[in-house]
Chimera marker file (.cmm) of the C-alpha trace (Angstrom):
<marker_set name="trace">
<marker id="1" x="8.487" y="24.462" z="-16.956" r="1" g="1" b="0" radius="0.5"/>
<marker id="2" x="7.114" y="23.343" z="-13.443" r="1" g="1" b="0" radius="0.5"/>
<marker id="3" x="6.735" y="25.730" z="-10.882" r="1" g="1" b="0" radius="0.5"/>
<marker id="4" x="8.470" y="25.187" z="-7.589" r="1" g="1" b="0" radius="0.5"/>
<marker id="5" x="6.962" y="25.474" z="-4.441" r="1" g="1" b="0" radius="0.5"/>
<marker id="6" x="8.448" y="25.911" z="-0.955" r="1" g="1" b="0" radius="0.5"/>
<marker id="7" x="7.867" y="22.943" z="2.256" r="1" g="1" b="0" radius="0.5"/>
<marker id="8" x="5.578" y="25.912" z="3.566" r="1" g="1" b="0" radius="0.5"/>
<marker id="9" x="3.154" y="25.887" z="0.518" r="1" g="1" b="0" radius="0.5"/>
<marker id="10" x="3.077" y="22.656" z="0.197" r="1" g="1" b="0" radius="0.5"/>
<marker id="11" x="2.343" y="21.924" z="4.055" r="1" g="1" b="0" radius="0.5"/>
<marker id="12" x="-0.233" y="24.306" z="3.751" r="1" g="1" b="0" radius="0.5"/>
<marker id="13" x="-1.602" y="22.720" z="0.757" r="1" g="1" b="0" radius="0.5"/>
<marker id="14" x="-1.575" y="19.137" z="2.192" r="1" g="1" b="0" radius="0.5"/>
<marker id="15" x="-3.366" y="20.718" z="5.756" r="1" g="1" b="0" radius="0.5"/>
<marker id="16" x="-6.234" y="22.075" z="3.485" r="1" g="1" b="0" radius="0.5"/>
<marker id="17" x="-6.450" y="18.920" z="1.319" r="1" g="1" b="0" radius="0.5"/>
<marker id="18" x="-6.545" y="16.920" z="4.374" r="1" g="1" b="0" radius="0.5"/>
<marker id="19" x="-8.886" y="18.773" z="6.249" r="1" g="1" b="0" radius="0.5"/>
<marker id="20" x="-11.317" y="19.015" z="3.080" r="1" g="1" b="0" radius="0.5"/>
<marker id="21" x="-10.846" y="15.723" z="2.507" r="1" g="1" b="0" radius="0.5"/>
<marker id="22" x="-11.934" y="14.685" z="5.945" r="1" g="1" b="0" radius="0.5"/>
<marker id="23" x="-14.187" y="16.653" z="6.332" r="1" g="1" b="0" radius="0.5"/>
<marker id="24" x="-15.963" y="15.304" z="2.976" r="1" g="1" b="0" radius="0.5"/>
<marker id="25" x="-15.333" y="11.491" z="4.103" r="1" g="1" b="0" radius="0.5"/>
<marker id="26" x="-17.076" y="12.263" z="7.304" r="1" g="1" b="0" radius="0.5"/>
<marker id="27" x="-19.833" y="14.040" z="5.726" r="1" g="1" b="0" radius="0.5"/>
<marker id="28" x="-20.616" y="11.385" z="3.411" r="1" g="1" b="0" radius="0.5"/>
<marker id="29" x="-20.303" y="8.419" z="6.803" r="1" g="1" b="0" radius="0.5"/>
<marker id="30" x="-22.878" y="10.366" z="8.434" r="1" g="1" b="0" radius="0.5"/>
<marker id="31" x="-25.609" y="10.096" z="5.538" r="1" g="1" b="0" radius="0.5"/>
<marker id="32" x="-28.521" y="7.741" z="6.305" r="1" g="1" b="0" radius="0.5"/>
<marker id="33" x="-27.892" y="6.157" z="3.289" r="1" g="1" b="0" radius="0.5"/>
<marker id="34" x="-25.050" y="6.616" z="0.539" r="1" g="1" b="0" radius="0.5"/>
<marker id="35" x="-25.591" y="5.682" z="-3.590" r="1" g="1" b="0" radius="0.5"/>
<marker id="36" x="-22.750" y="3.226" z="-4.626" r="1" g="1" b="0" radius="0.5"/>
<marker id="37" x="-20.767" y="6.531" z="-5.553" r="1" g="1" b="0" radius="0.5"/>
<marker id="38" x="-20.748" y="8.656" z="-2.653" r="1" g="1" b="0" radius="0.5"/>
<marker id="39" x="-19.806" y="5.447" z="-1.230" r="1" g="1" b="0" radius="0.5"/>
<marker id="40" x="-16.481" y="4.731" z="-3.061" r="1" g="1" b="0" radius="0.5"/>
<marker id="41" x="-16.250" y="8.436" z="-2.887" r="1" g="1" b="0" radius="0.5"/>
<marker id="42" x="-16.452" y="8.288" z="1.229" r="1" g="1" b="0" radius="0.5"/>
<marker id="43" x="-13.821" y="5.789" z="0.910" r="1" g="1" b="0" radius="0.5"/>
<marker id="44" x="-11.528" y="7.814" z="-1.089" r="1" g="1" b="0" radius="0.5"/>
<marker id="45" x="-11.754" y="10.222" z="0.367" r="1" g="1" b="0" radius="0.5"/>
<marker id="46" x="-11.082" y="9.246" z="3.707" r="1" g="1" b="0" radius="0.5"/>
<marker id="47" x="-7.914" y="7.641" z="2.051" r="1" g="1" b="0" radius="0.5"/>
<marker id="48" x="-6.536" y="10.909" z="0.386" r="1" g="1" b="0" radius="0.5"/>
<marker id="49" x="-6.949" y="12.407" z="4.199" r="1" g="1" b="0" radius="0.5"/>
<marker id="50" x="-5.104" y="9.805" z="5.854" r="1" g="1" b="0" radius="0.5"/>
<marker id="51" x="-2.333" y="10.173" z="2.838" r="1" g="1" b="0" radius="0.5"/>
<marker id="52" x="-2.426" y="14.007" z="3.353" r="1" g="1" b="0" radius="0.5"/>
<marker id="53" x="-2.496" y="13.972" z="7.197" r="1" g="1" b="0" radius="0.5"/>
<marker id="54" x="0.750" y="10.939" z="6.618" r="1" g="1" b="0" radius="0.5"/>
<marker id="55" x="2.365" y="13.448" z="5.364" r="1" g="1" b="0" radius="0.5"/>
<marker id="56" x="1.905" y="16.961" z="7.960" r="1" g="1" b="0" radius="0.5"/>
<marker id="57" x="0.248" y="15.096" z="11.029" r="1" g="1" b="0" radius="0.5"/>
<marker id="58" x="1.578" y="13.754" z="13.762" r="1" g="1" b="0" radius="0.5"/>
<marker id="59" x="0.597" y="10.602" z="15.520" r="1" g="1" b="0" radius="0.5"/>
<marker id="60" x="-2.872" y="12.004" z="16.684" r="1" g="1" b="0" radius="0.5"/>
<marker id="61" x="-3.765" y="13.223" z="13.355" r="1" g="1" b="0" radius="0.5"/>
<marker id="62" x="-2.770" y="9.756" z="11.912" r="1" g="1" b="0" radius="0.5"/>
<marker id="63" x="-4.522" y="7.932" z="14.591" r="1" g="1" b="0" radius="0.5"/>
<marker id="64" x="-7.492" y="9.979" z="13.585" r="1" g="1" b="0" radius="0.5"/>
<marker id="65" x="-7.247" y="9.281" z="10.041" r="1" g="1" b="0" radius="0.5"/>
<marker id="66" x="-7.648" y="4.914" z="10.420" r="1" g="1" b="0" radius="0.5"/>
<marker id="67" x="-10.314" y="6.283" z="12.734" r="1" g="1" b="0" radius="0.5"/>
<marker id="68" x="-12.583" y="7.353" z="9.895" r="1" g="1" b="0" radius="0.5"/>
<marker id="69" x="-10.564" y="4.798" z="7.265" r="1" g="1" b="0" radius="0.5"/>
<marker id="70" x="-11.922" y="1.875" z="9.831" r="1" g="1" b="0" radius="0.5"/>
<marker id="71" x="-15.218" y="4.062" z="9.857" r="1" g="1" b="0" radius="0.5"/>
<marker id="72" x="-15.386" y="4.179" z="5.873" r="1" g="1" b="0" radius="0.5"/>
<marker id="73" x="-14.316" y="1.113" z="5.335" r="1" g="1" b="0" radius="0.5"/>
<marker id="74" x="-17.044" y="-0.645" z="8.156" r="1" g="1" b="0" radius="0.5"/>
<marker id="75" x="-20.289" y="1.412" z="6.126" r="1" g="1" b="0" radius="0.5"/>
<marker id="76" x="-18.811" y="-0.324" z="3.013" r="1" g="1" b="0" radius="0.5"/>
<marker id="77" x="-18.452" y="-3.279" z="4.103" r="1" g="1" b="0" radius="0.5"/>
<marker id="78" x="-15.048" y="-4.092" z="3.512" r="1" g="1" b="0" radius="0.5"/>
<marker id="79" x="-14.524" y="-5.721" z="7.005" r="1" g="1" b="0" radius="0.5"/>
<marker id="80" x="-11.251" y="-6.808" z="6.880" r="1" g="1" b="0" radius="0.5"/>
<marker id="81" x="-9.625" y="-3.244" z="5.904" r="1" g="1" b="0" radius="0.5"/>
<marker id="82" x="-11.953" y="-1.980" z="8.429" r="1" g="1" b="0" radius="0.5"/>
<marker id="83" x="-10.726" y="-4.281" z="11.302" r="1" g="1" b="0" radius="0.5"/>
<marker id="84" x="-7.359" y="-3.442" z="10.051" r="1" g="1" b="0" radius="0.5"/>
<marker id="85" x="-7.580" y="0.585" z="10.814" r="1" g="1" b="0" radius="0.5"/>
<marker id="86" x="-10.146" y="0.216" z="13.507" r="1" g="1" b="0" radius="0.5"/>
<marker id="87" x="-7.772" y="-1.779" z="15.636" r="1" g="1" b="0" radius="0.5"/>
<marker id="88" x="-5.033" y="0.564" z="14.898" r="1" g="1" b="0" radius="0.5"/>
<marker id="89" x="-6.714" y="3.384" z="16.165" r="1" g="1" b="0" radius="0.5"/>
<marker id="90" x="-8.103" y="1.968" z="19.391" r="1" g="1" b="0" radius="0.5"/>
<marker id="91" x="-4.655" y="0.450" z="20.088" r="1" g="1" b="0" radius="0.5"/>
<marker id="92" x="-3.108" y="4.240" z="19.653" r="1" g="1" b="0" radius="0.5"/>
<marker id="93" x="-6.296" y="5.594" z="21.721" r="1" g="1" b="0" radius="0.5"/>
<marker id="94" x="-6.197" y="2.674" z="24.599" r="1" g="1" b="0" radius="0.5"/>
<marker id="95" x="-3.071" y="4.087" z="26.226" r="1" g="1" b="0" radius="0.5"/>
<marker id="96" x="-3.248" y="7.698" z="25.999" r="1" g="1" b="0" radius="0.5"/>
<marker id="97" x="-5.823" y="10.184" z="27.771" r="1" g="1" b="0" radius="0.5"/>
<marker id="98" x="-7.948" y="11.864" z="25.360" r="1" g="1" b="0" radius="0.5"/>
<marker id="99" x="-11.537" y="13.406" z="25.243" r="1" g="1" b="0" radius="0.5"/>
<marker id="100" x="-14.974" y="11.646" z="26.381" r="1" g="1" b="0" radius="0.5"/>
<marker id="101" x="-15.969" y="11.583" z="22.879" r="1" g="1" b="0" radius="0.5"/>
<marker id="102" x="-12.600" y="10.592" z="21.100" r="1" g="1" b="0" radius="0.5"/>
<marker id="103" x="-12.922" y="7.263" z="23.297" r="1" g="1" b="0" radius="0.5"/>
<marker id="104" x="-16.580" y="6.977" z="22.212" r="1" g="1" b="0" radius="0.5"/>
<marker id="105" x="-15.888" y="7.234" z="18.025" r="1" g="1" b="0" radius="0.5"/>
<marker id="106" x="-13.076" y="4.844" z="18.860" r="1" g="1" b="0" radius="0.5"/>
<marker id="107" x="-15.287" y="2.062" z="20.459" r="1" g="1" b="0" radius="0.5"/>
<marker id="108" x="-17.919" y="3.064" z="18.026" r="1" g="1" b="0" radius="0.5"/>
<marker id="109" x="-16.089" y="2.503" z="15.057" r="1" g="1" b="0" radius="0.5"/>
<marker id="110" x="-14.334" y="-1.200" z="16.315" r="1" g="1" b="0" radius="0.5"/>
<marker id="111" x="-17.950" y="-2.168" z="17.033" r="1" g="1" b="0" radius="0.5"/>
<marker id="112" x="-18.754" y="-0.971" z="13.538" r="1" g="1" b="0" radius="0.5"/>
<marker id="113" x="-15.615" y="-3.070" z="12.034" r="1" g="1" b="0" radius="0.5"/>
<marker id="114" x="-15.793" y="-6.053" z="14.224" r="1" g="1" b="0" radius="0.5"/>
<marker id="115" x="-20.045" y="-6.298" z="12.593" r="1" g="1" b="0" radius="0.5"/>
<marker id="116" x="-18.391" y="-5.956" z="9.264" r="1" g="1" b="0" radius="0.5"/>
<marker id="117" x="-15.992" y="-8.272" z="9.730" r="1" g="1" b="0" radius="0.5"/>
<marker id="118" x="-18.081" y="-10.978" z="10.698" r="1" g="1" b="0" radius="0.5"/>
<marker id="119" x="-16.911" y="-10.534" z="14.251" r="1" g="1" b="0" radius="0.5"/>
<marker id="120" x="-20.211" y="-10.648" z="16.603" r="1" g="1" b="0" radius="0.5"/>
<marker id="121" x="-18.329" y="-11.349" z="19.982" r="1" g="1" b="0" radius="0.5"/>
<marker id="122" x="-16.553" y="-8.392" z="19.462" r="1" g="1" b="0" radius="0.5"/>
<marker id="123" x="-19.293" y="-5.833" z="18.018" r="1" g="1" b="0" radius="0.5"/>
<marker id="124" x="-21.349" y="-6.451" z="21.383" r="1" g="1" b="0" radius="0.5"/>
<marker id="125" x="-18.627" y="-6.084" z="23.388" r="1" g="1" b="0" radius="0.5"/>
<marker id="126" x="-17.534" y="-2.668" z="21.504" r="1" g="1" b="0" radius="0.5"/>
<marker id="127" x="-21.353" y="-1.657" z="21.157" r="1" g="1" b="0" radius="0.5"/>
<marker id="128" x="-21.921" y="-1.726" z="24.551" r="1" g="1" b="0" radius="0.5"/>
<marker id="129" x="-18.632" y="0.390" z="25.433" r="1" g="1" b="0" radius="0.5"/>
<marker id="130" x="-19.583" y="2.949" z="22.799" r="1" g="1" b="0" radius="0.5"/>
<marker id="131" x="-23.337" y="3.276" z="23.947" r="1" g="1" b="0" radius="0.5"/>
<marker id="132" x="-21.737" y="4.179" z="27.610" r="1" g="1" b="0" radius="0.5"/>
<marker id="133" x="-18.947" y="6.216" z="26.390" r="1" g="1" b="0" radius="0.5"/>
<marker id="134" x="-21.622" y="7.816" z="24.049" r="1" g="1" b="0" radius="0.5"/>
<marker id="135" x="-24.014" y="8.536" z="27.283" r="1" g="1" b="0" radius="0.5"/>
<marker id="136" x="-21.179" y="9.859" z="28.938" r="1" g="1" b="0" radius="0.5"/>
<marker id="137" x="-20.049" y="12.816" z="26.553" r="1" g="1" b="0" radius="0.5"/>
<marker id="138" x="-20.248" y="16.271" z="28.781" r="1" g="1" b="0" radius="0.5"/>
<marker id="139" x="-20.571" y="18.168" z="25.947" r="1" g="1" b="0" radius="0.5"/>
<marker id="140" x="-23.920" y="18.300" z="24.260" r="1" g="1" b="0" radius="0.5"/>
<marker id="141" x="-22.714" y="19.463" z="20.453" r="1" g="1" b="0" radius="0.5"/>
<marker id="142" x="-20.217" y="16.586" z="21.321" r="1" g="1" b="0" radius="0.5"/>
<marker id="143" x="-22.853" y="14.074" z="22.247" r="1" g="1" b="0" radius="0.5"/>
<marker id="144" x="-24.879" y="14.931" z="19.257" r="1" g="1" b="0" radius="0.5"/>
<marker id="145" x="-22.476" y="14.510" z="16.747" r="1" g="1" b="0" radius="0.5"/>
<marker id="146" x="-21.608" y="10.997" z="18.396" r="1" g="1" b="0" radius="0.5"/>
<marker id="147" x="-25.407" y="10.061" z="18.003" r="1" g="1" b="0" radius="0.5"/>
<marker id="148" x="-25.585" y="11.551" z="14.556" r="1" g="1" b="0" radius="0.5"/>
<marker id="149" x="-22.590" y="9.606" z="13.477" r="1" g="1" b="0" radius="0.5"/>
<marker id="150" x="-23.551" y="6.266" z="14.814" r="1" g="1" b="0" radius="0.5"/>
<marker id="151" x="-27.314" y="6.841" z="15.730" r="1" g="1" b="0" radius="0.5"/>
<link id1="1" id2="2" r="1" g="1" b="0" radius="0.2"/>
<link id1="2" id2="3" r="1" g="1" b="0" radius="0.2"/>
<link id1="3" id2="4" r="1" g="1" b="0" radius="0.2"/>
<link id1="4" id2="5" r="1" g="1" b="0" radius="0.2"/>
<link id1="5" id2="6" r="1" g="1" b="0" radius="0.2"/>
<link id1="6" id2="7" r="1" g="1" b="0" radius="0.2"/>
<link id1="7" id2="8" r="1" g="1" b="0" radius="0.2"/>
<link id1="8" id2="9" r="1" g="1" b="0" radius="0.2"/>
<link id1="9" id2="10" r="1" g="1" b="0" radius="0.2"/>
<link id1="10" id2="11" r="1" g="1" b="0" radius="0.2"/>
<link id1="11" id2="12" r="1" g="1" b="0" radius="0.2"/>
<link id1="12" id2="13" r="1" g="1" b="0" radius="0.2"/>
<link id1="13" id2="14" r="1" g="1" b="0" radius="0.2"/>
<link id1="14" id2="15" r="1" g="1" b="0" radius="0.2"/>
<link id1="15" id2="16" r="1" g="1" b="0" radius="0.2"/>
<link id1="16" id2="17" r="1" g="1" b="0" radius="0.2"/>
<link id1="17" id2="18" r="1" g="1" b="0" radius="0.2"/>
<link id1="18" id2="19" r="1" g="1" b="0" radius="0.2"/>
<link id1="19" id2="20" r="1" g="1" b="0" radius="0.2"/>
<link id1="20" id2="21" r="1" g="1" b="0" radius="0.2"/>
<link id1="21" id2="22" r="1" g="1" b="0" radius="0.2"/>
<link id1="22" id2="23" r="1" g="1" b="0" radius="0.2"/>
<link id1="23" id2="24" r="1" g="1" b="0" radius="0.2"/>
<link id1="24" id2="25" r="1" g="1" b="0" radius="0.2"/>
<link id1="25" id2="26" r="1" g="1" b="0" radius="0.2"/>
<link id1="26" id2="27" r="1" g="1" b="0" radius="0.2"/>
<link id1="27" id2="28" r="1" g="1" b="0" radius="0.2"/>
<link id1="28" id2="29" r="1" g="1" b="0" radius="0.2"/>
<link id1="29" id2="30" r="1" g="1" b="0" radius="0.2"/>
<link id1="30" id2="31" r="1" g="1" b="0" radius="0.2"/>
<link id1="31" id2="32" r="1" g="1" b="0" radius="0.2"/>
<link id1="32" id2="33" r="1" g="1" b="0" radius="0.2"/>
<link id1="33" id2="34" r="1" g="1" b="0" radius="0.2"/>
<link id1="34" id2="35" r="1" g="1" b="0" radius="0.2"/>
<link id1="35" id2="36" r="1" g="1" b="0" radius="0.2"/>
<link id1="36" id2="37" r="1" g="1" b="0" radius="0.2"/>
<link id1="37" id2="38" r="1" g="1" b="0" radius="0.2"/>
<link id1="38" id2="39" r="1" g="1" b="0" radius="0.2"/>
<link id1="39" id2="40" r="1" g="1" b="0" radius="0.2"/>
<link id1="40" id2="41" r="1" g="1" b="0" radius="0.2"/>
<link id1="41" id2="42" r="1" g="1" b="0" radius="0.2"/>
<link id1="42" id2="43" r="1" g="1" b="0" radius="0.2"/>
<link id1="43" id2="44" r="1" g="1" b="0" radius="0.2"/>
<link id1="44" id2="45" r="1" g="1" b="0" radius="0.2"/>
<link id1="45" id2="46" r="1" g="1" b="0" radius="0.2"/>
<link id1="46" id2="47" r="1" g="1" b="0" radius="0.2"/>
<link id1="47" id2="48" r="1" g="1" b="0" radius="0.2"/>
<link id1="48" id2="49" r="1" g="1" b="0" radius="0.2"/>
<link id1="49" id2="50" r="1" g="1" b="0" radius="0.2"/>
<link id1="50" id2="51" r="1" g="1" b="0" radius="0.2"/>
<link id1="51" id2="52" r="1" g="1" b="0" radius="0.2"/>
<link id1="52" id2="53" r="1" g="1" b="0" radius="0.2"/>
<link id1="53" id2="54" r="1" g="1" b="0" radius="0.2"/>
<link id1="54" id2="55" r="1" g="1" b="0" radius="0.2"/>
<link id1="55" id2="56" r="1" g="1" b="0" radius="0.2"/>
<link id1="56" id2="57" r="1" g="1" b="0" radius="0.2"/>
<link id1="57" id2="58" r="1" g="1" b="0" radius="0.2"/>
<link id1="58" id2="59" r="1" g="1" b="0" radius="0.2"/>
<link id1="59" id2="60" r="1" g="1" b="0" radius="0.2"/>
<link id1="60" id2="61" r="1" g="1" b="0" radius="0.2"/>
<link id1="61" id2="62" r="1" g="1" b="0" radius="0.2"/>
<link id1="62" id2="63" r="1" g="1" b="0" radius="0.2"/>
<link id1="63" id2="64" r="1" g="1" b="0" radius="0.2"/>
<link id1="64" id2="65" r="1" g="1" b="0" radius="0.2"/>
<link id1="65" id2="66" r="1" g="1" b="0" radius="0.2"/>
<link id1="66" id2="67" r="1" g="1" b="0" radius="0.2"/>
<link id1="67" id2="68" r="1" g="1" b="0" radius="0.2"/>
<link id1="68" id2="69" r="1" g="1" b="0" radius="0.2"/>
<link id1="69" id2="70" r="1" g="1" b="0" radius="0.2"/>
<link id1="70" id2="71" r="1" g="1" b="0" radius="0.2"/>
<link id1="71" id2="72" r="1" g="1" b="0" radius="0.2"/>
<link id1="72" id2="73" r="1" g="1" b="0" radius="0.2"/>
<link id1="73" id2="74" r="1" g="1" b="0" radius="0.2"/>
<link id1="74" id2="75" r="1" g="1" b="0" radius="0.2"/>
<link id1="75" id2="76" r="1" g="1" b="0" radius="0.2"/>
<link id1="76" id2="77" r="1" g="1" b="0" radius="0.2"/>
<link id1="77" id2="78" r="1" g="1" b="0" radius="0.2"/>
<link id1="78" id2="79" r="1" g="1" b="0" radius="0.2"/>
<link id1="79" id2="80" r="1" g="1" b="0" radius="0.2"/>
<link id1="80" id2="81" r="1" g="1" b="0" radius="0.2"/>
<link id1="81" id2="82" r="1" g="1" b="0" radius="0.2"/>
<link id1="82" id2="83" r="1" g="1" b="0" radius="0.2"/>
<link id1="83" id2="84" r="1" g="1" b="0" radius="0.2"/>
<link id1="84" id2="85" r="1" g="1" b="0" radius="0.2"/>
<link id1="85" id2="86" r="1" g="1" b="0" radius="0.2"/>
<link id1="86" id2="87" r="1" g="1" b="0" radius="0.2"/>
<link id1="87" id2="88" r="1" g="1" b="0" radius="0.2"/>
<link id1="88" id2="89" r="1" g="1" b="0" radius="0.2"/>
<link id1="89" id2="90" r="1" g="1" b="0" radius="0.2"/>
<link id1="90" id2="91" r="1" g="1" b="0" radius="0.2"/>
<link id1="91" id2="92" r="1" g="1" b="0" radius="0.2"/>
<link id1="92" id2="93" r="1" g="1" b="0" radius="0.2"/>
<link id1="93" id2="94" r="1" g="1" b="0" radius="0.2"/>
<link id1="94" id2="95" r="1" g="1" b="0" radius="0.2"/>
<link id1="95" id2="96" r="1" g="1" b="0" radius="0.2"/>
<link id1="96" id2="97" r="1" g="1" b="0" radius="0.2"/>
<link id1="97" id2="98" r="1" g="1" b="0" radius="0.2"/>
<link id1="98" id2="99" r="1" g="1" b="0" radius="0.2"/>
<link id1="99" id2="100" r="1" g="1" b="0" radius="0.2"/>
<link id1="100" id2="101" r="1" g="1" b="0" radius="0.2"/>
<link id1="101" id2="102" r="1" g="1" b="0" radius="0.2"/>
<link id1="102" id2="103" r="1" g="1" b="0" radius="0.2"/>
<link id1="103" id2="104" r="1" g="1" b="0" radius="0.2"/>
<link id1="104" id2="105" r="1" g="1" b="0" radius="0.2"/>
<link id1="105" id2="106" r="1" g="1" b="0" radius="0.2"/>
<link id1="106" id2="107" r="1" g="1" b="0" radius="0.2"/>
<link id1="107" id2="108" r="1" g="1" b="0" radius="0.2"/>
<link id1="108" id2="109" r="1" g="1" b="0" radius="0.2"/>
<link id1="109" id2="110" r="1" g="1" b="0" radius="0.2"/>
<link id1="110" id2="111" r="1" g="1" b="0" radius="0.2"/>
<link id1="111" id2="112" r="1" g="1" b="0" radius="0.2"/>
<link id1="112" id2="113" r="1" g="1" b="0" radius="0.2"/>
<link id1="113" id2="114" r="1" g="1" b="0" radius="0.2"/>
<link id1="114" id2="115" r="1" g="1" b="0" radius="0.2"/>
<link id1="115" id2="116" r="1" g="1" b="0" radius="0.2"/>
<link id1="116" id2="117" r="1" g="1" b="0" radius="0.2"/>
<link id1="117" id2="118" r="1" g="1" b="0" radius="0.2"/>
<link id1="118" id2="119" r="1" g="1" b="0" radius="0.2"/>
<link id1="119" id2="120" r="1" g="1" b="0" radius="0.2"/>
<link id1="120" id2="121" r="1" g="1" b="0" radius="0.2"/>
<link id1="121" id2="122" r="1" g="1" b="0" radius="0.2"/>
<link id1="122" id2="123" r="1" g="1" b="0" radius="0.2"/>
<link id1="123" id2="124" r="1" g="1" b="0" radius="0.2"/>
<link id1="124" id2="125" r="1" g="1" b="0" radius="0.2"/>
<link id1="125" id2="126" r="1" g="1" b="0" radius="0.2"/>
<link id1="126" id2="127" r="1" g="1" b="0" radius="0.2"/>
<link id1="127" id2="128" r="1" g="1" b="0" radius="0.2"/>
<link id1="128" id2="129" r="1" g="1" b="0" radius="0.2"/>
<link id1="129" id2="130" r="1" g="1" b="0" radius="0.2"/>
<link id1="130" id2="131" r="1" g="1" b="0" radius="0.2"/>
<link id1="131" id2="132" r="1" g="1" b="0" radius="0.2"/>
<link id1="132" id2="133" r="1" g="1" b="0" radius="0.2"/>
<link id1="133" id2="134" r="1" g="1" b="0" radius="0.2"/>
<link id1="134" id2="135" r="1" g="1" b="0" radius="0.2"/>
<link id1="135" id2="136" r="1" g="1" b="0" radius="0.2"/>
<link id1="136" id2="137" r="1" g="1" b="0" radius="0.2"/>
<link id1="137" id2="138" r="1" g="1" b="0" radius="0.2"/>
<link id1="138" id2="139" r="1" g="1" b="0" radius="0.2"/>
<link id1="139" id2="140" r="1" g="1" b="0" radius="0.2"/>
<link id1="140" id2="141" r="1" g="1" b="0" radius="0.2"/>
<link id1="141" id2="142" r="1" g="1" b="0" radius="0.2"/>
<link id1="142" id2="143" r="1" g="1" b="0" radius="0.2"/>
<link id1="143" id2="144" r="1" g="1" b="0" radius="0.2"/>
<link id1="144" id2="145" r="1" g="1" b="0" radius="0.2"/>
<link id1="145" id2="146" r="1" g="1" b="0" radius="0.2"/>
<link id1="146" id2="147" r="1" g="1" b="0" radius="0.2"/>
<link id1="147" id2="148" r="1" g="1" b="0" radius="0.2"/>
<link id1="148" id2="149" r="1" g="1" b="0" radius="0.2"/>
<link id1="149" id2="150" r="1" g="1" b="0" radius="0.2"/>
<link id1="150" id2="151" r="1" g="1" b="0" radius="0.2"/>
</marker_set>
């Protein structure tokens, strides 16, 4: 007999799952170099994060999520999927106000797509917005996890 669980649990269950799962995809993008596993694994998980934040997230949270799928996706090389979530994110993060270093990832990670993709023109032009977003971060621990990421 299956147990039954109530929206709360499971809520709470997808949060942590997402979170974990994030937090692992992330983890993995920021190695110098990744074996053909912890690759696909990146890319999983960054996809079981963006299903888990689909479900509990709002629009920031989901925003965030094609931010690292475009990021995963870009370090394996599968440009198209990466211009496809990279674009969606900057297009949600071009008309809003958010933090130095949101805008930073988000021009990072287009710049990051756009060279996977095959798309030159538009890594320079992304490259050189990151690099002065990236300059621009107040926050040191901020700044340092931007240069860590896409050092």
């Amino acid at each position: 007999m299956a147990e039954k669980f109530t929206a709360e649990e499971i809520g709470r269950w997808d949060r942590w799952f997402a979170v974990e799962m994030n937090n692992l995809a992330w983890g993995l993008a920021e190695k110098p170099a990744r074996t053909k596993g912890e690759e696909e694994a990146m890319v999983h998980a960054a996809h079981a994060a963006a299903a888990h934040w689909g479900r509990i997230g709002g629009e920031l949270e989901r925003a965030r999520a094609d931010m690292l799928l475009g990021h995963a996706h870009a370090l394996a090389g599968n440009g198209s999927l990466a211009m496809k979530y990279a674009r969606r994110c900057h297009d949600y993060f071009a008309v809003r106000e958010c933090p130095d270093w949101e805008i930073a990832f988000v021009h990072a990670v287009l710049a990051n797509a756009a060279r996977a993709a095959g798309e030159e023109a538009l890594y320079a032009e992304q490259a050189a917005l990151a690099e002065r977003a990236g300059e621009a971060i107040a926050d040191k621990g901020d700044r340092e996890a931007f240069e860590r990421t896409f050092g």
